[in-house]
N, CA, C and O atoms as a GROMACS GRO file, in nm:
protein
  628
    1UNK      N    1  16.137  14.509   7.714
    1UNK     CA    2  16.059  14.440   7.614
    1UNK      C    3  16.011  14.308   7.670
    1UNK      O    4  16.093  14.248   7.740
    2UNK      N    5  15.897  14.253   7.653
    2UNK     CA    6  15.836  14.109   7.677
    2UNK      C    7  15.859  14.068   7.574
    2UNK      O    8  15.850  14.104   7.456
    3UNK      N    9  15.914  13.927   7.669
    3UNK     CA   10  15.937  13.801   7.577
    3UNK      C   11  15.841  13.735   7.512
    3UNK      O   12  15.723  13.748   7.546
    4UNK      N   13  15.876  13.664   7.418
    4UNK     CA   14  15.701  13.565   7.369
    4UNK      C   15  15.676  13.461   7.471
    4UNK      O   16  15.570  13.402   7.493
    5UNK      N   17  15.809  13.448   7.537
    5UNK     CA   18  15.749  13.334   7.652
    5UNK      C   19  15.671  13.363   7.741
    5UNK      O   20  15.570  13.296   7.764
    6UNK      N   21  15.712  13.490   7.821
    6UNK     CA   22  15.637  13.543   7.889
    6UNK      C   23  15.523  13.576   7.846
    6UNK      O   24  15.455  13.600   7.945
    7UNK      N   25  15.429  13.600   7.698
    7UNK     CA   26  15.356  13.645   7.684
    7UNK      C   27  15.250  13.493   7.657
    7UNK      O   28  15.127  13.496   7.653
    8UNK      N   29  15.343  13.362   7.640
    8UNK     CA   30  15.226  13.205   7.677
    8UNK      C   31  15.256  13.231   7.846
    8UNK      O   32  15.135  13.232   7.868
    9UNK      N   33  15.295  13.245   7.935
    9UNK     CA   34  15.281  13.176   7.988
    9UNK      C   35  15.257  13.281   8.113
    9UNK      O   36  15.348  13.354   8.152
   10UNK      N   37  15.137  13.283   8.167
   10UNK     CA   38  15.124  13.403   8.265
   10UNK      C   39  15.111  13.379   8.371
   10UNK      O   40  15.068  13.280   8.431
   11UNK      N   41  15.170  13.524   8.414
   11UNK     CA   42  15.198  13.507   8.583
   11UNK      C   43  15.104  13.632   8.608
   11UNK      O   44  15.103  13.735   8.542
   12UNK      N   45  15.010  13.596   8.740
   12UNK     CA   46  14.891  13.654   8.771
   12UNK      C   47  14.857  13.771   8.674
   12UNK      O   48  14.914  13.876   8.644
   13UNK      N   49  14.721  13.700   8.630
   13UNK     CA   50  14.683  13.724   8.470
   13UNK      C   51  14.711  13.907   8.523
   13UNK      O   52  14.736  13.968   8.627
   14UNK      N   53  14.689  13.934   8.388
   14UNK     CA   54  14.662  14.118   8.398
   14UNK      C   55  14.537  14.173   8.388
   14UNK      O   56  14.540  14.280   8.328
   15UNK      N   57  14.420  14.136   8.428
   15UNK     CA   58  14.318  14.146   8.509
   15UNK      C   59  14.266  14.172   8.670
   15UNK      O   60  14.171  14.121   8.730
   16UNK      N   61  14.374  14.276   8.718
   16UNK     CA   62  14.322  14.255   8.839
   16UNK      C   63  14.371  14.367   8.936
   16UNK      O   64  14.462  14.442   8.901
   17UNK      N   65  14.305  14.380   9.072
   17UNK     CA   66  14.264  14.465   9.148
   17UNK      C   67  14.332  14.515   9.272
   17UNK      O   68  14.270  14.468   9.367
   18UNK      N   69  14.418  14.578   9.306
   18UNK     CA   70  14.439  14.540   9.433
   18UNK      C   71  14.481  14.695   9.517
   18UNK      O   72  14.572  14.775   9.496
   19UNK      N   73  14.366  14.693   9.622
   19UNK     CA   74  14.425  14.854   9.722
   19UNK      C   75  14.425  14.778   9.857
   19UNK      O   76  14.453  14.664   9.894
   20UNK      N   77  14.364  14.933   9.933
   20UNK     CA   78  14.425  14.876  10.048
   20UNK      C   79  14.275  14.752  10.175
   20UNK      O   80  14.265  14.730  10.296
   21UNK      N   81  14.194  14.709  10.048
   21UNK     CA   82  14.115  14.631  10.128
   21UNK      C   83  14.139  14.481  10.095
   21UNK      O   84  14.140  14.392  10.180
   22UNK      N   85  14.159  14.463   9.948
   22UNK     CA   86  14.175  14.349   9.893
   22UNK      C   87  14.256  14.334   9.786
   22UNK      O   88  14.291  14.442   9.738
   23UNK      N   89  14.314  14.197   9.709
   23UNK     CA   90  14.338  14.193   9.650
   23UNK      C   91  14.251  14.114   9.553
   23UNK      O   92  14.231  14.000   9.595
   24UNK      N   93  14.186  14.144   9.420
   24UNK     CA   94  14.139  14.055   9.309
   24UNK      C   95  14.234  14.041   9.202
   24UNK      O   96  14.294  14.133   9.146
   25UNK      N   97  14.247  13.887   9.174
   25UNK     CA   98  14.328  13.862   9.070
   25UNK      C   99  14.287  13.761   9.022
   25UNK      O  100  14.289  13.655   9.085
   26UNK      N  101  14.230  13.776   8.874
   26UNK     CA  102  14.158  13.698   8.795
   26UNK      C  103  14.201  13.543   8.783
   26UNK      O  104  14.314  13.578   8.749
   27UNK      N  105  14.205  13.481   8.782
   27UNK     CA  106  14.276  13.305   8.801
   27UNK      C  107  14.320  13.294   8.655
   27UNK      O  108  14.436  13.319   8.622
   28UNK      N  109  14.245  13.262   8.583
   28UNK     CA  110  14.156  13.232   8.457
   28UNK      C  111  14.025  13.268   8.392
   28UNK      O  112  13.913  13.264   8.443
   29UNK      N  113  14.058  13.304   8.270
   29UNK     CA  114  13.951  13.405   8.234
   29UNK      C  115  13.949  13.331   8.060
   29UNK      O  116  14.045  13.342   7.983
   30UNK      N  117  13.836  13.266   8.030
   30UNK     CA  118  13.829  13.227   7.902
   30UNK      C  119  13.885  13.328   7.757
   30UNK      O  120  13.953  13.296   7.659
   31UNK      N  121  13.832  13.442   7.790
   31UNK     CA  122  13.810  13.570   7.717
   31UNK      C  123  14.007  13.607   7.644
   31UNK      O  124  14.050  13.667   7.546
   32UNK      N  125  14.069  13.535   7.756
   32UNK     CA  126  14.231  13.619   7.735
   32UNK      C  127  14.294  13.478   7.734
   32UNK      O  128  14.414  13.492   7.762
   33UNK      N  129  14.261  13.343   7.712
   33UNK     CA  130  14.338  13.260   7.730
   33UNK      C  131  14.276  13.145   7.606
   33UNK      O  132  14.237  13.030   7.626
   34UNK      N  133  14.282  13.189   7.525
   34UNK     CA  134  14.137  13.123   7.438
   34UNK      C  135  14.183  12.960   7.415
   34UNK      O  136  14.100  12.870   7.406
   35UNK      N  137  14.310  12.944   7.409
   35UNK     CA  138  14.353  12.816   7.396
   35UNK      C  139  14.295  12.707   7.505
   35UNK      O  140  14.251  12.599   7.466
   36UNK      N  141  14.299  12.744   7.647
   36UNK     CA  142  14.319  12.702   7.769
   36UNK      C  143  14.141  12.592   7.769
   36UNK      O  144  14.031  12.642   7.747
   37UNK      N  145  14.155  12.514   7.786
   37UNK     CA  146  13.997  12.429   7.739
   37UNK      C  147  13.914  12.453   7.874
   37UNK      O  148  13.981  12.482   7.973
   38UNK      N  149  13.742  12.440   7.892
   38UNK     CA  150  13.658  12.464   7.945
   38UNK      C  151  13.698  12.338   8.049
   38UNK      O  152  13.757  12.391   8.142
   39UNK      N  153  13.694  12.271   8.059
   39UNK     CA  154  13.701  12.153   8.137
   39UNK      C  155  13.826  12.121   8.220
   39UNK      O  156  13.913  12.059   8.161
   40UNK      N  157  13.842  12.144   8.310
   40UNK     CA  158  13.924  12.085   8.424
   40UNK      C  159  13.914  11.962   8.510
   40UNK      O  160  13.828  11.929   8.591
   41UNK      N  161  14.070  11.881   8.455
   41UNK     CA  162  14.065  11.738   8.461
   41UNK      C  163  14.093  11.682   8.565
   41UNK      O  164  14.042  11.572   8.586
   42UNK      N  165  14.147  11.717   8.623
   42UNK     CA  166  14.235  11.754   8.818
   42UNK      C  167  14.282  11.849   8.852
   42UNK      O  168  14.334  11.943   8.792
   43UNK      N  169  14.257  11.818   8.984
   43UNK     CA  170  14.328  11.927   9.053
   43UNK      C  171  14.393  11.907   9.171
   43UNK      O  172  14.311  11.844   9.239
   44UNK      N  173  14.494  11.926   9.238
   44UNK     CA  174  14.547  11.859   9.332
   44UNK      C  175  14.653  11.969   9.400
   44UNK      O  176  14.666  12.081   9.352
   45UNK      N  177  14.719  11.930   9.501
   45UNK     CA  178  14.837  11.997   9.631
   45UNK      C  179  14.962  11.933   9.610
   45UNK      O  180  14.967  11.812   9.634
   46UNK      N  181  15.053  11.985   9.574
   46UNK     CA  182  15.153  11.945   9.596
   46UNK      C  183  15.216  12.019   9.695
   46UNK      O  184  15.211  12.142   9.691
   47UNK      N  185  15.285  11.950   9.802
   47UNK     CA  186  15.296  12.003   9.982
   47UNK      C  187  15.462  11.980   9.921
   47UNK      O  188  15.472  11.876   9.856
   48UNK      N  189  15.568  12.047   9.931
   48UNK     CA  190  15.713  12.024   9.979
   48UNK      C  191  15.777  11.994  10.073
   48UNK      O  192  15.788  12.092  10.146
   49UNK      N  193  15.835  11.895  10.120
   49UNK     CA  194  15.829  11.837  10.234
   49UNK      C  195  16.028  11.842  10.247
   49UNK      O  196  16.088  11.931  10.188
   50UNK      N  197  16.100  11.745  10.324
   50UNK     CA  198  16.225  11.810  10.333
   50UNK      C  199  16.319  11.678  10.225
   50UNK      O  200  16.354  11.567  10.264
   51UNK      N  201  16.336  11.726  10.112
   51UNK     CA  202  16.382  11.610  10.060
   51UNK      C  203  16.589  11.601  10.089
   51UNK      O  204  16.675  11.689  10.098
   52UNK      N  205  16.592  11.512  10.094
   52UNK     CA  206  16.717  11.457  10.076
   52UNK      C  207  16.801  11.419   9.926
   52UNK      O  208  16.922  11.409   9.908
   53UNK      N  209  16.686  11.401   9.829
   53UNK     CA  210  16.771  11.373   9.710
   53UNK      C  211  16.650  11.491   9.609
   53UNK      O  212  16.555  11.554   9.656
   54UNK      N  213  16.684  11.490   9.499
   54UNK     CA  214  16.598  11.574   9.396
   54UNK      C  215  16.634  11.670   9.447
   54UNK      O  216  16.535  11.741   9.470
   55UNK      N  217  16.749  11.727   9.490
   55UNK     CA  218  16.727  11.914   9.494
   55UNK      C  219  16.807  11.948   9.415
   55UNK      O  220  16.886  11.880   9.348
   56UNK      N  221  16.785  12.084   9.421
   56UNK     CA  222  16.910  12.196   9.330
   56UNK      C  223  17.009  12.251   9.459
   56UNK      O  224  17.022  12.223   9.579
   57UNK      N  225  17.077  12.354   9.350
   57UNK     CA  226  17.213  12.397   9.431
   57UNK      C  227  17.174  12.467   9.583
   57UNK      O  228  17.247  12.458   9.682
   58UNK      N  229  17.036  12.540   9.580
   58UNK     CA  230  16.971  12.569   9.668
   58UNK      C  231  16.897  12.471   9.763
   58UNK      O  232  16.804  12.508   9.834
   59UNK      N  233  16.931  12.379   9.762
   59UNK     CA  234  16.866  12.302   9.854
   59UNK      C  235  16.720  12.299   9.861
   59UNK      O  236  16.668  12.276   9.970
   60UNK      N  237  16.629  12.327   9.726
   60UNK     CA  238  16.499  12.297   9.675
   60UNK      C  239  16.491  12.219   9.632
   60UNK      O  240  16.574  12.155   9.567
   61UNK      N  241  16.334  12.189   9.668
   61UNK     CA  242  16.301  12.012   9.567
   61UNK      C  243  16.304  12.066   9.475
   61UNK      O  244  16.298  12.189   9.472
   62UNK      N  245  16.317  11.976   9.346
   62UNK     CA  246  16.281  11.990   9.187
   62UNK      C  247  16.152  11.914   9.195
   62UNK      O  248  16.117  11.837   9.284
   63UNK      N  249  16.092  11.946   9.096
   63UNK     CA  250  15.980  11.922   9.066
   63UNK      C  251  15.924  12.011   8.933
   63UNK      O  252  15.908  12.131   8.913
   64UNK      N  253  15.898  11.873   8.838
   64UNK     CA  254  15.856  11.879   8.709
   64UNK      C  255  15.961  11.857   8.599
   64UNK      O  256  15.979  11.736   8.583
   65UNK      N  257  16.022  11.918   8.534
   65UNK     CA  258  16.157  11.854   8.439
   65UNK      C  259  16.074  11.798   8.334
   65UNK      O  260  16.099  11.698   8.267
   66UNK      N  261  15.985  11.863   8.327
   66UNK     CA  262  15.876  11.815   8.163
   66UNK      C  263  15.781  11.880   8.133
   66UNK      O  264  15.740  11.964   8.213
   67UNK      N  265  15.723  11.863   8.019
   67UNK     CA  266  15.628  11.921   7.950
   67UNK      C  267  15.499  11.806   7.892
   67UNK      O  268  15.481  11.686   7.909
   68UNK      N  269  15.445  11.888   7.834
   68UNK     CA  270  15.264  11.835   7.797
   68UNK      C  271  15.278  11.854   7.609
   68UNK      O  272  15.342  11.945   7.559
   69UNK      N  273  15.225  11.780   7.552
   69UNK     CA  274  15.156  11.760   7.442
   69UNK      C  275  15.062  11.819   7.455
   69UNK      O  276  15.058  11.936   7.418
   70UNK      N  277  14.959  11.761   7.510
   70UNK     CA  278  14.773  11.768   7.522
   70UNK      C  279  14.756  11.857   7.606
   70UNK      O  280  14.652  11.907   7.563
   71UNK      N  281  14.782  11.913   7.694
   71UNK     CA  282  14.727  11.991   7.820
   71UNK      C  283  14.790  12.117   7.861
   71UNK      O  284  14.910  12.141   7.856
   72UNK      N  285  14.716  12.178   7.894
   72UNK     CA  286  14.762  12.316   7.979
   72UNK      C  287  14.743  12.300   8.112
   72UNK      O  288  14.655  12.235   8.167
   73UNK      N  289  14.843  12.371   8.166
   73UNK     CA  290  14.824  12.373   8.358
   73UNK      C  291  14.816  12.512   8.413
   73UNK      O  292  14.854  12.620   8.369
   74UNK      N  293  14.772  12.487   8.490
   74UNK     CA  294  14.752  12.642   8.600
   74UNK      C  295  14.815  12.577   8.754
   74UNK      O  296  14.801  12.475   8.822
   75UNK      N  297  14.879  12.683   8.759
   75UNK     CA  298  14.923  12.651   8.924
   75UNK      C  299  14.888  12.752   9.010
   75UNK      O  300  14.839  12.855   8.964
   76UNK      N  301  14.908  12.735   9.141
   76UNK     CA  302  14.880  12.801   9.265
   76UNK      C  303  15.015  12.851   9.306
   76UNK      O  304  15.080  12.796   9.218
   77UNK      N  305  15.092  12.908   9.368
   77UNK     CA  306  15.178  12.929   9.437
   77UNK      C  307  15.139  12.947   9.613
   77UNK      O  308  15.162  13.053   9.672
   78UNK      N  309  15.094  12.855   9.664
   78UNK     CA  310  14.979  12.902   9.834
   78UNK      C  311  15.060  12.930   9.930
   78UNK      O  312  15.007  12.994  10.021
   79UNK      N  313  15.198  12.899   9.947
   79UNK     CA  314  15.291  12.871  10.053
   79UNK      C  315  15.453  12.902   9.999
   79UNK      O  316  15.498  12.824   9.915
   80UNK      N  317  15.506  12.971  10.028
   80UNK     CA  318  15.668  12.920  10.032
   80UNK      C  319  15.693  13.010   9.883
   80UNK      O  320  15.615  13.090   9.831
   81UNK      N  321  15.810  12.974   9.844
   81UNK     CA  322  15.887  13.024   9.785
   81UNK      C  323  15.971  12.961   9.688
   81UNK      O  324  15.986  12.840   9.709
   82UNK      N  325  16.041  13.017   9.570
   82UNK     CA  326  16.143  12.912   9.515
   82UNK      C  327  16.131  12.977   9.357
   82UNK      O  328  16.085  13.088   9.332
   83UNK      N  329  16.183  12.880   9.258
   83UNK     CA  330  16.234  12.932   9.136
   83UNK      C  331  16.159  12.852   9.031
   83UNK      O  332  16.177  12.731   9.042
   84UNK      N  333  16.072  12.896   8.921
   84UNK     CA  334  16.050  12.871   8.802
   84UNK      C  335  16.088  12.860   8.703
   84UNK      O  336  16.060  12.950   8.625
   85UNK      N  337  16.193  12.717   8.641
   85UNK     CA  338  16.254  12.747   8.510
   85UNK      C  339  16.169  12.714   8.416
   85UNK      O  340  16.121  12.602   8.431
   86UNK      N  341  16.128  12.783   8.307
   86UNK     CA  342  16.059  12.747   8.162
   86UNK      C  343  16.190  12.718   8.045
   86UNK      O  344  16.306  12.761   8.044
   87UNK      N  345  16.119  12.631   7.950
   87UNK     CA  346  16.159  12.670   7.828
   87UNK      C  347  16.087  12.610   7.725
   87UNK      O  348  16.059  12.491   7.736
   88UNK      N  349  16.050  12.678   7.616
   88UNK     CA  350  15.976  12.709   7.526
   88UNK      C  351  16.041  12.608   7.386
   88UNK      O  352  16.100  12.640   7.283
   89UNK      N  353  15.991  12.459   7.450
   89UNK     CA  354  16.001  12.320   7.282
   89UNK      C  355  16.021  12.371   7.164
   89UNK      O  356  16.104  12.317   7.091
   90UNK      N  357  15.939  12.500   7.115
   90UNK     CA  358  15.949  12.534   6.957
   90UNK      C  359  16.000  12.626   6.948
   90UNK      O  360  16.017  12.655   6.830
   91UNK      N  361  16.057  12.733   7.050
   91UNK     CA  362  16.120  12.823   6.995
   91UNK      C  363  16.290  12.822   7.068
   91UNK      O  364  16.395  12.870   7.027
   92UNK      N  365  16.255  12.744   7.196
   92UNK     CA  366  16.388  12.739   7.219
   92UNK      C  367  16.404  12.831   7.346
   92UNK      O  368  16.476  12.806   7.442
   93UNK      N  369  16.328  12.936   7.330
   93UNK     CA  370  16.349  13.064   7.425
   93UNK      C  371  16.311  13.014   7.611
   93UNK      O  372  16.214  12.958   7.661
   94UNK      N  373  16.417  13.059   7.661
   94UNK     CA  374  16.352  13.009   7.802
   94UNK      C  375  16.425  13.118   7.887
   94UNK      O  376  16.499  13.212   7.856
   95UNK      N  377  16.348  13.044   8.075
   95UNK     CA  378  16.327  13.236   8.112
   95UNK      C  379  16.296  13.115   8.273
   95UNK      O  380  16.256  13.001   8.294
   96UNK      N  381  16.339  13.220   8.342
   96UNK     CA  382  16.349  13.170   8.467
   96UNK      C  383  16.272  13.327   8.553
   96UNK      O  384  16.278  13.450   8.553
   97UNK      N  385  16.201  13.207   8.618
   97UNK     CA  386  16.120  13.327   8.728
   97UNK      C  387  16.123  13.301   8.916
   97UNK      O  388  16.098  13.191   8.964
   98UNK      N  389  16.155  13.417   8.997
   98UNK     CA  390  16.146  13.412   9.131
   98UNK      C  391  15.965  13.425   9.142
   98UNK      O  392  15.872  13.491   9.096
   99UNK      N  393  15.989  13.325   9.225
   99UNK     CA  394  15.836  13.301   9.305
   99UNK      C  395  15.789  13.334   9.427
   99UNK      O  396  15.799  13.218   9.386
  100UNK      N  397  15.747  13.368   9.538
  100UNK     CA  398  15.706  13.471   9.674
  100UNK      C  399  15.574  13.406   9.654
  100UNK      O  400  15.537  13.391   9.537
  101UNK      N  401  15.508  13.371   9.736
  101UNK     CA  402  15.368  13.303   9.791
  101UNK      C  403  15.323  13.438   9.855
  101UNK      O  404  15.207  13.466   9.824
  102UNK      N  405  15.375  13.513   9.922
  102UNK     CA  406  15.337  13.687   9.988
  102UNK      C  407  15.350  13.746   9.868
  102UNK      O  408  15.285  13.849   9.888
  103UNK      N  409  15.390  13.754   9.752
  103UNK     CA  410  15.340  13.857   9.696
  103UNK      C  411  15.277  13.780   9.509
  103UNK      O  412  15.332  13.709   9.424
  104UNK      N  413  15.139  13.848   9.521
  104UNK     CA  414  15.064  13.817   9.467
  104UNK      C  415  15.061  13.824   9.296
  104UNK      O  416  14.997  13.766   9.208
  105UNK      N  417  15.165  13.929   9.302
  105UNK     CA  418  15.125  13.892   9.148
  105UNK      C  419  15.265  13.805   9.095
  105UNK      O  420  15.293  13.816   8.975
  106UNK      N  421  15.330  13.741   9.159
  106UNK     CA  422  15.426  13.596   9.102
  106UNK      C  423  15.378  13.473   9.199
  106UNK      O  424  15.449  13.417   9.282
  107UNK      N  425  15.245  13.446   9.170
  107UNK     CA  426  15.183  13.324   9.282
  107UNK      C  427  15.096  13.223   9.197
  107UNK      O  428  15.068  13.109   9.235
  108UNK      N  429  15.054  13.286   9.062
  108UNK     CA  430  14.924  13.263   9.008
  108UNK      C  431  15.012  13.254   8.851
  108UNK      O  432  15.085  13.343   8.807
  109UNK      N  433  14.981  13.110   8.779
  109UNK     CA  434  15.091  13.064   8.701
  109UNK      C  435  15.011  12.970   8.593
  109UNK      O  436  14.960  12.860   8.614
  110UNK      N  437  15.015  13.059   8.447
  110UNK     CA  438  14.950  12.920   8.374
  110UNK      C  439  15.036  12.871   8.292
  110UNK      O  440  15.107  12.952   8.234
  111UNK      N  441  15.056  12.732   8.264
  111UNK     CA  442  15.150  12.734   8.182
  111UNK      C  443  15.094  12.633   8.096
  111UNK      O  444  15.058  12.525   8.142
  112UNK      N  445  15.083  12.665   7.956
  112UNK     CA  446  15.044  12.603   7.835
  112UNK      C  447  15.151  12.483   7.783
  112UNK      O  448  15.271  12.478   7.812
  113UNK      N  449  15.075  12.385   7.696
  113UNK     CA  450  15.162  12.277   7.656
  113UNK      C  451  15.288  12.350   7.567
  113UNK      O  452  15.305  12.465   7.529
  114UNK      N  453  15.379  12.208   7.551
  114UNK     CA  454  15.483  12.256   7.503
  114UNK      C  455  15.581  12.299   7.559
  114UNK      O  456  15.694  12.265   7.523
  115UNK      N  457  15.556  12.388   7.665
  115UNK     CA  458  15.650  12.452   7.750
  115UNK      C  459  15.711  12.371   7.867
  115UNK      O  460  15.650  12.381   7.973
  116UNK      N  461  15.772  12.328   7.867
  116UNK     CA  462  15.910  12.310   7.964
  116UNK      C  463  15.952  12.337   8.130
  116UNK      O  464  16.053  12.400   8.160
  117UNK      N  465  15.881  12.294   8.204
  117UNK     CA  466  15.794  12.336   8.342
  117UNK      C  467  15.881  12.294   8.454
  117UNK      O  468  15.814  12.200   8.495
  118UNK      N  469  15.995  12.300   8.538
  118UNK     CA  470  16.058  12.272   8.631
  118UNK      C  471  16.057  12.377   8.744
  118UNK      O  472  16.100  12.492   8.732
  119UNK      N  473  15.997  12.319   8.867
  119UNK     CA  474  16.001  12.456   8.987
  119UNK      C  475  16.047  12.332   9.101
  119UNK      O  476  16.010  12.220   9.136
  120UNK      N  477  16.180  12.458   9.142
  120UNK     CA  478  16.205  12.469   9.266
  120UNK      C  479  16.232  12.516   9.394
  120UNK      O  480  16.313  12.597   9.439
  121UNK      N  481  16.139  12.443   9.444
  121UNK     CA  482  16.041  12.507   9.549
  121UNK      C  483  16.113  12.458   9.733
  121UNK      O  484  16.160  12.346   9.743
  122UNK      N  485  16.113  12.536   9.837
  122UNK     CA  486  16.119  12.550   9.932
  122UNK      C  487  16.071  12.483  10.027
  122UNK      O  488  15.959  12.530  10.050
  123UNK      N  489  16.101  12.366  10.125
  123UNK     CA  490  16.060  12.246  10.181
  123UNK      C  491  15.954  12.374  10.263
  123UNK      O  492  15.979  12.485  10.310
  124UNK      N  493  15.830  12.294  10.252
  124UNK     CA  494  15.732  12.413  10.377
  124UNK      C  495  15.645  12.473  10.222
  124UNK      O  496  15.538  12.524  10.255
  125UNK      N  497  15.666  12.476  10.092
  125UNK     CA  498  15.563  12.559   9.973
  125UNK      C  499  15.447  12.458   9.992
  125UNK      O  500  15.425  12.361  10.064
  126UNK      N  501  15.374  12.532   9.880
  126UNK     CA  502  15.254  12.455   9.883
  126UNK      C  503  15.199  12.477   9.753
  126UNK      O  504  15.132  12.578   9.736
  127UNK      N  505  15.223  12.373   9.634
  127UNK     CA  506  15.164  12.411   9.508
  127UNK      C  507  15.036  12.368   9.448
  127UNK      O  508  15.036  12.269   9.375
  128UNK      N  509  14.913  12.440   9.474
  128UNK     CA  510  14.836  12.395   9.430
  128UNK      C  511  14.790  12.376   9.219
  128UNK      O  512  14.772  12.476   9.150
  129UNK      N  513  14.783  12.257   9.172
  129UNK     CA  514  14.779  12.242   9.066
  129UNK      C  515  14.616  12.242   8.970
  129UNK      O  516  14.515  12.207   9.030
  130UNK      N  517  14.612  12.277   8.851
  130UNK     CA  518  14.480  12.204   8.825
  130UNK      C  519  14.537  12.171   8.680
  130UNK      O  520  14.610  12.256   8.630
  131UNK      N  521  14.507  12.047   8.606
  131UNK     CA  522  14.546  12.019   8.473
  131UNK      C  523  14.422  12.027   8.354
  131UNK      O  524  14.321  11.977   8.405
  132UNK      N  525  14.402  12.061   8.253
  132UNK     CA  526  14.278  12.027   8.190
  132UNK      C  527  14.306  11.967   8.025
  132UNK      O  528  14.396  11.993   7.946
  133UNK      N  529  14.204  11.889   8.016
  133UNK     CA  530  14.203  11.831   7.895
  133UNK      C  531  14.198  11.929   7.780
  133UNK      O  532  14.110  12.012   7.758
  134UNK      N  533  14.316  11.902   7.704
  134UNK     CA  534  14.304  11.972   7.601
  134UNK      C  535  14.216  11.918   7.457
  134UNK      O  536  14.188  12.002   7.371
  135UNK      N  537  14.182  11.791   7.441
  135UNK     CA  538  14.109  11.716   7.339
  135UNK      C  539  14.082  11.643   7.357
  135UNK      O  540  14.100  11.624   7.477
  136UNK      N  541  14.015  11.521   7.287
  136UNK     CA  542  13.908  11.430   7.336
  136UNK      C  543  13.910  11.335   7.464
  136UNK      O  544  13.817  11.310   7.540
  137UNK      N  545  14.079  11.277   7.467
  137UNK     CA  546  14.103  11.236   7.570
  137UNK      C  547  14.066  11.280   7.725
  137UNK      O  548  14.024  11.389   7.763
  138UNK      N  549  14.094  11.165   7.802
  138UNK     CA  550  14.043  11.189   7.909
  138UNK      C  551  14.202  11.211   8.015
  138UNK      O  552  14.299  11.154   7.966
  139UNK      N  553  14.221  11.264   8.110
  139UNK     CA  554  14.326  11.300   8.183
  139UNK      C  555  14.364  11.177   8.196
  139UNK      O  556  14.289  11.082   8.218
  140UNK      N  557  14.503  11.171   8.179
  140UNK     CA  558  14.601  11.047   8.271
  140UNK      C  559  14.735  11.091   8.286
  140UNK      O  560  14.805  11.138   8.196
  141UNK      N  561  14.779  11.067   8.442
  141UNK     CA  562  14.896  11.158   8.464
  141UNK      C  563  15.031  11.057   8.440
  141UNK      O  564  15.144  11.082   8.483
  142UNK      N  565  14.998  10.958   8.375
  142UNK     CA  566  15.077  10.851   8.320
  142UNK      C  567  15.067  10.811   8.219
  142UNK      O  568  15.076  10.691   8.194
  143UNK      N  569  15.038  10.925   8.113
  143UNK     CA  570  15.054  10.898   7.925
  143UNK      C  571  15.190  10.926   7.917
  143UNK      O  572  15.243  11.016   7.982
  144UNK      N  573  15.247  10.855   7.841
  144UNK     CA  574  15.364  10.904   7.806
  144UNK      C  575  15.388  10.980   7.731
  144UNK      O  576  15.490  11.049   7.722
  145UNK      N  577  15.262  10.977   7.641
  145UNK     CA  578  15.257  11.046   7.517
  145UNK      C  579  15.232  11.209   7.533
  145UNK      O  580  15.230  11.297   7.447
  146UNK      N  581  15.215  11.215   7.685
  146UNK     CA  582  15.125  11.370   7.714
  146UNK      C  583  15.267  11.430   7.810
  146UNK      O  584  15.318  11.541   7.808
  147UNK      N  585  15.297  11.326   7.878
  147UNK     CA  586  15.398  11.342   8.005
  147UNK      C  587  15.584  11.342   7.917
  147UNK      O  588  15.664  11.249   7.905
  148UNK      N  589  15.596  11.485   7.870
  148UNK     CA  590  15.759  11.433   7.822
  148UNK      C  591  15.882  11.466   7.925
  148UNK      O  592  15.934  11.576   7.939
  149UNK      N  593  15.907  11.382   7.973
  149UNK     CA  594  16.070  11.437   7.998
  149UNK      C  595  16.135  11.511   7.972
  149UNK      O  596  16.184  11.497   7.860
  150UNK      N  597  16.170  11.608   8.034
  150UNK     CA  598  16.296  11.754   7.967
  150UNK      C  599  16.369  11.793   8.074
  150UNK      O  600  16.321  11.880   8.146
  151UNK      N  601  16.486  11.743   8.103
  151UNK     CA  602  16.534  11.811   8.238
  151UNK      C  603  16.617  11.962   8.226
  151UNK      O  604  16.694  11.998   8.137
  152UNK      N  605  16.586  12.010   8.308
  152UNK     CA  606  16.613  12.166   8.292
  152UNK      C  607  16.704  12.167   8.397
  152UNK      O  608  16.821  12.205   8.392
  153UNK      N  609  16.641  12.119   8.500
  153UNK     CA  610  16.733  12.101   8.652
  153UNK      C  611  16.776  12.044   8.675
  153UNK      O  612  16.687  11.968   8.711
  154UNK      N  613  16.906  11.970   8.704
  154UNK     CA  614  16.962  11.846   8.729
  154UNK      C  615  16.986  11.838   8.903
  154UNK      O  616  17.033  11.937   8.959
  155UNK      N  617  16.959  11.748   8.961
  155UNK     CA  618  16.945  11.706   9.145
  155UNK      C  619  17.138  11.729   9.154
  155UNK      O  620  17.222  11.666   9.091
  156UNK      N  621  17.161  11.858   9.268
  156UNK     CA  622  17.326  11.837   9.256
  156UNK      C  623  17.361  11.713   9.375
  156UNK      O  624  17.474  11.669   9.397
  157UNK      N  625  17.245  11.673   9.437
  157UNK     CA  626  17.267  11.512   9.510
  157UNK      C  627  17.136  11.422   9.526
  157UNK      O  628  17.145  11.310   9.576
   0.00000   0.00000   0.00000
């Protein structure tokens, strides 16, 4: 059975193509994501590099331990490997996902506000991000009001 979490928050949409020449896999598609707004506010790389503090028991960076008010995100998975914890502000429900940069359909990641966003990722990944405005405001990756704190992962040093 699918979860409702799984069903906000998708991993390489279910739109898509793949034999033995190519693979197509839809990114984002207005038509199946109706919430997700026309306008994209940034977009940016996050590179994993070899940290010394912020990791988990696995010796991954953490990265994220919060959620959005205003905005939805889409991520990349381009490089590397590592673990996706969600959890779901209004219902409570949360769900942890393995990530593979080689295989394509756990690479490609949207995740809507509200939800509860911590990945840890493999010194050498490569996460490409894009954020978009969900209402009138204009992007700032330093609202507090947009940017909440939720730690899911705690650094074991």
């Amino acid at each position: 059975m699918t979860s409702g979490l799984i069903k906000r928050v998708r991993i390489s949409p279910p739109d898509s193509h793949v034999d033995g020449r190519r693979a197509i896999i839809d990114i984002y598609r207005a038509d199946l994501q109706k919430d997700f707004v026309r306008n994209i506010a940034a977009i940016g790389s996050i590179m994993v590099r070899n940290p010394d503090k912020g990791i988990d028991e696995g010796g991954r960076a953490i990265l994220g331990n919060h959620y959005h008010q205003r905005k939805d995100e889409l991520f990349h998975l381009s490089a590397g490997r590592g673990v996706l914890h969600l959890l779901d502000v209004e219902s409570g429900e949360d769900l942890v996902l393995q990530l593979e940069a080689s295989d394509p359909r756990s690479t490609y990641l949207f995740v809507p506000r509200k939800i509860v966003h911590t990945y840890c990722l493999e010194p050498g990944s490569v996460l490409i991000h894009a954020a978009a405005n969900i209402d009138s405001q204009l992007y700032n990756p330093t609202d507090a009001a947009d940017n909440i704190a939720h730690i899911l992962v705690k650094p074991s040093r």
